[in-house]
N, C-alpha and C positions, 0 to 999 in steps of 0.2 A: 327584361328590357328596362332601362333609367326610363323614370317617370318623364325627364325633362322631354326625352322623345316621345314617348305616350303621347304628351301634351299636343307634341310636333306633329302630332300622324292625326289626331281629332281634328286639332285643327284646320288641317289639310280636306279634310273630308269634310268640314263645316263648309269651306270653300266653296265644293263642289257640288253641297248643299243649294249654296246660296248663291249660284251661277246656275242651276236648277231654276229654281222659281223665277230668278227673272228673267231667263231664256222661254218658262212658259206665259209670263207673262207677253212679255213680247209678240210670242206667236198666237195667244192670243186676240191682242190685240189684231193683227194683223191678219188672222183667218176671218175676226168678226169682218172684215169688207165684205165679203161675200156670203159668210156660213151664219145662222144663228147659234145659237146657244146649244141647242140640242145634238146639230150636228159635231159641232167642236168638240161636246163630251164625247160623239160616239167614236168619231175617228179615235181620240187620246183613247179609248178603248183597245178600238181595235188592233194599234199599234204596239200598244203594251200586251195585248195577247197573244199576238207576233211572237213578242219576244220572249214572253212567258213559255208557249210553244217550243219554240228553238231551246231553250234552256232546260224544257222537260225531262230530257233525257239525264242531265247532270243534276238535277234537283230530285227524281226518283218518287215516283211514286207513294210509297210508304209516307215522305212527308205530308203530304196533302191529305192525307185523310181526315175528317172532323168528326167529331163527336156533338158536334150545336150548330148546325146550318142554319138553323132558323137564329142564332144568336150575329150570324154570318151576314145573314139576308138586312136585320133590325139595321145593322153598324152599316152596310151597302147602301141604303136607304138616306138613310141621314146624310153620309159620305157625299154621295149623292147630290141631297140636296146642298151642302157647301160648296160640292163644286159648280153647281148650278149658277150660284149666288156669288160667287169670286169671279168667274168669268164674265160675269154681266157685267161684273162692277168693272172689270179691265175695259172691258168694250167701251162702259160710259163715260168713266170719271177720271181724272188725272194717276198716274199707277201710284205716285207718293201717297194719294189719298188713302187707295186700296188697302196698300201695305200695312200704312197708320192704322185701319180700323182691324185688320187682320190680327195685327199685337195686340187686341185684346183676348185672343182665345185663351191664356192664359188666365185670363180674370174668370172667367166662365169655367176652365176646367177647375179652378177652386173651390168656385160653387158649387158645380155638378158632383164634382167628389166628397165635398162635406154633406151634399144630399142622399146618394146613392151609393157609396164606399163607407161612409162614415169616417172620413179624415175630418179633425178637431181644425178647424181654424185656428194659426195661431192672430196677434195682433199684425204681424209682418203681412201676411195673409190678407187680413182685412184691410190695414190701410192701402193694400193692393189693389183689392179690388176698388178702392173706393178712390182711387188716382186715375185707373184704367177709365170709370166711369167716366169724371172729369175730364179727361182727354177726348172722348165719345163726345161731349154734349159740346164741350170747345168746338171738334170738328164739325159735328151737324150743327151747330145754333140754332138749334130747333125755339122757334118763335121770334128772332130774329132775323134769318132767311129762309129761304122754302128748302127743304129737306129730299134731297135728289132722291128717286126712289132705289135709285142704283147703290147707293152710299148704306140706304140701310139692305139691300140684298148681302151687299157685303159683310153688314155686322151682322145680319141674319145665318151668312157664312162662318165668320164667327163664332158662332154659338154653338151652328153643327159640327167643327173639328172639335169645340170642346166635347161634345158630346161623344166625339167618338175616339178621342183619345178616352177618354172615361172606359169605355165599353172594349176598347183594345188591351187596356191596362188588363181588365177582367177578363180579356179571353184567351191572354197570352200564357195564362197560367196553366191550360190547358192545351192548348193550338201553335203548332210549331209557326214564327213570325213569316214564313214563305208561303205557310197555308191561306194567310189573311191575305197578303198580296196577290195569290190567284185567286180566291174567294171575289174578292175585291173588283176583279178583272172579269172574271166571268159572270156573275153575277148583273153587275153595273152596264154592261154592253148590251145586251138585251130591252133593258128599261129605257134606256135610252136612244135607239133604232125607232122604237112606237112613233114617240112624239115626234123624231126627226123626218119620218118619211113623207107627211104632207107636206111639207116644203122642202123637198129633198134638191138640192144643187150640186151638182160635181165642181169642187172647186179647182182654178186654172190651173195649169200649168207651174206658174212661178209660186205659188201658195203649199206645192207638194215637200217643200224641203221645211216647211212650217207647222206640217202637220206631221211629218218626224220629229220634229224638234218637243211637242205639244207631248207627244206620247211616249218619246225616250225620258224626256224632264221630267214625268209623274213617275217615272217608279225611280230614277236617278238619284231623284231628290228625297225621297224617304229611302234609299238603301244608302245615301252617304251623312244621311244623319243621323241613322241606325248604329252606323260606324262611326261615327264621329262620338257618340255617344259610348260607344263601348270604350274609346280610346283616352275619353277625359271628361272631366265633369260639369256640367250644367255652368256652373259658375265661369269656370272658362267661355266655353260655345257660345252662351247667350248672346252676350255683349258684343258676339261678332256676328252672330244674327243682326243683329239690331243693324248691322251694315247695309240692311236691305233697301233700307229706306233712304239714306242719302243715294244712293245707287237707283234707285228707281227715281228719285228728285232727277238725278243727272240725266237718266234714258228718258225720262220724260218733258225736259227742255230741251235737249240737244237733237232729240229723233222726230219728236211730236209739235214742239214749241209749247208746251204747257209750261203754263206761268208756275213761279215758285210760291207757292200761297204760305204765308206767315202763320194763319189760321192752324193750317193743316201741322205746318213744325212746331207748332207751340202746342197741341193737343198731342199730336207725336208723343214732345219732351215727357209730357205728362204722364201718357202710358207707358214709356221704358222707363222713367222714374219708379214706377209702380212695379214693372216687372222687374228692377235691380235690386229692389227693397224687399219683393217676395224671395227674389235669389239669393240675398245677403240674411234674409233671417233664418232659409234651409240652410245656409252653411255654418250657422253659430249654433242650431240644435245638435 
């Protein structure tokens, strides 16, 4: 197949990537009316196990077997807590903010890789991480205004997809990528039933088509950027990731009225600056 289409087909799949995320953002937003945090994780669970189920039979058995549950459970855990941490932050704070601090996972998975992988920093590398940072301390002004506690859940979310991209990288080597996806699913739905059942609410009526939305979009959005990745490279993809954020500027004045904060675009710039600089210096190795 001509590259040029490759390109065409990533792309396409980055798309629907990133019609993903802000479809769960959205709903999101929109269950916390009624649900906390815990039950929103358990539903996006339960919904994806749904679909995990029904798909059983054409994914086969044989796939799903592991050899490191417990390496399973660690990555579930952390996972976990991100998503913990990402949806609080939709609940609280403007979704542009969210998104902004969410682009730093990239900074963090540099780190965590140069620590526990032993990937060598290159200089690209570094002044990445060190632009990412700058964009963090722009958006929080930490000692100039009070530091929403929401903002940092979110960078605290942050830190756990870095962490488990790290530990996925590591365990794909051995674990067919469909085994982590039920792992993931099954695992994760359990933990989070505990803490949701003392204040458990059935939410209404009109909330039901949002909590599809919540838990088709989590597995949607990591299988069309799985593919989107197979079909073309980083250096492409990224820079249309990055769309996320004007895209969420716009769902968050036009649905919400949240103000356009300068703050928040100008730490933004800072961190995709950082991450096109990481991109551009893996494409000239």
């Amino acid at each position: 197949m001509p590259l040029q289409r490759e390109t065409s087909r990533g792309m396409l799949w980055m798309g629907g990537a990133i019609l993903s995320f802000l479809g769960m953002a959205i709903a999101g937003r929109e269950l916390s009316a009624e649900l906390n945090v815990y039950q929103i994780l358990f539903a996006r669970g339960a919904v994806s196990l749904l679909i995990m189920l029904a798909l059983l039979p054409r994914i086969g058995i044989a796939n799903l077997r592991t050899r490191r549950p417990l390496t399973h459970l660690g990555r579930n855990l952390i996972h976990l807590g991100g998503q913990w941490g990402w949806f609080t932050g939709v609940a609280a704070i403007p979704l542009a903010e969210v998104f902004a601090i969410e682009f730093t996972t990239p900074v963090w998975t540099a780190l965590l890789a140069a620590l526990f992988l032993g990937e060598r920093p290159n200089r690209y590398r570094l002044a990445a991480v060190a632009l990412g940072l700058i964009g963090v301390l722009a958006i929080l002004r930490p000692g100039f205004a009070i530091v929403d506690a929401a903002s940092l859940a979110v960078l605290f979310a942050a830190v756990c997809y870095a962490s488990v991209y790290v530990i996925t990288r590591h365990l794909t080597t051995t674990e067919a990528s469909i085994s982590v996806v039920f792992y993931m699913t099954v695992m994760q739905l359990p933990v989070t039933l505990i803490p949701a059942l003392p204040s458990w609410v059935w939410p209404s009526s009109a909330l039901w088509p949002w909590l599809a939305v919540v838990g088709v979009g989590s597995m949607t959005a990591h299988y069309c950027m799985t593919q989107a990745f197979h079909h073309a490279e980083a250096t492409v993809l990224m820079p249309l990731d990055f769309l996320r954020l004007p895209a969420a500027m716009a769902i968050g004045f036009f649905a919400y009225g949240e103000p356009l904060s300068v703050v928040v675009a100008v730490g933004a710039a800072v961190i995709l600056a950082g991450n096109a600089l990481n991109l551009w210096g893996e494409r000239k190795r």
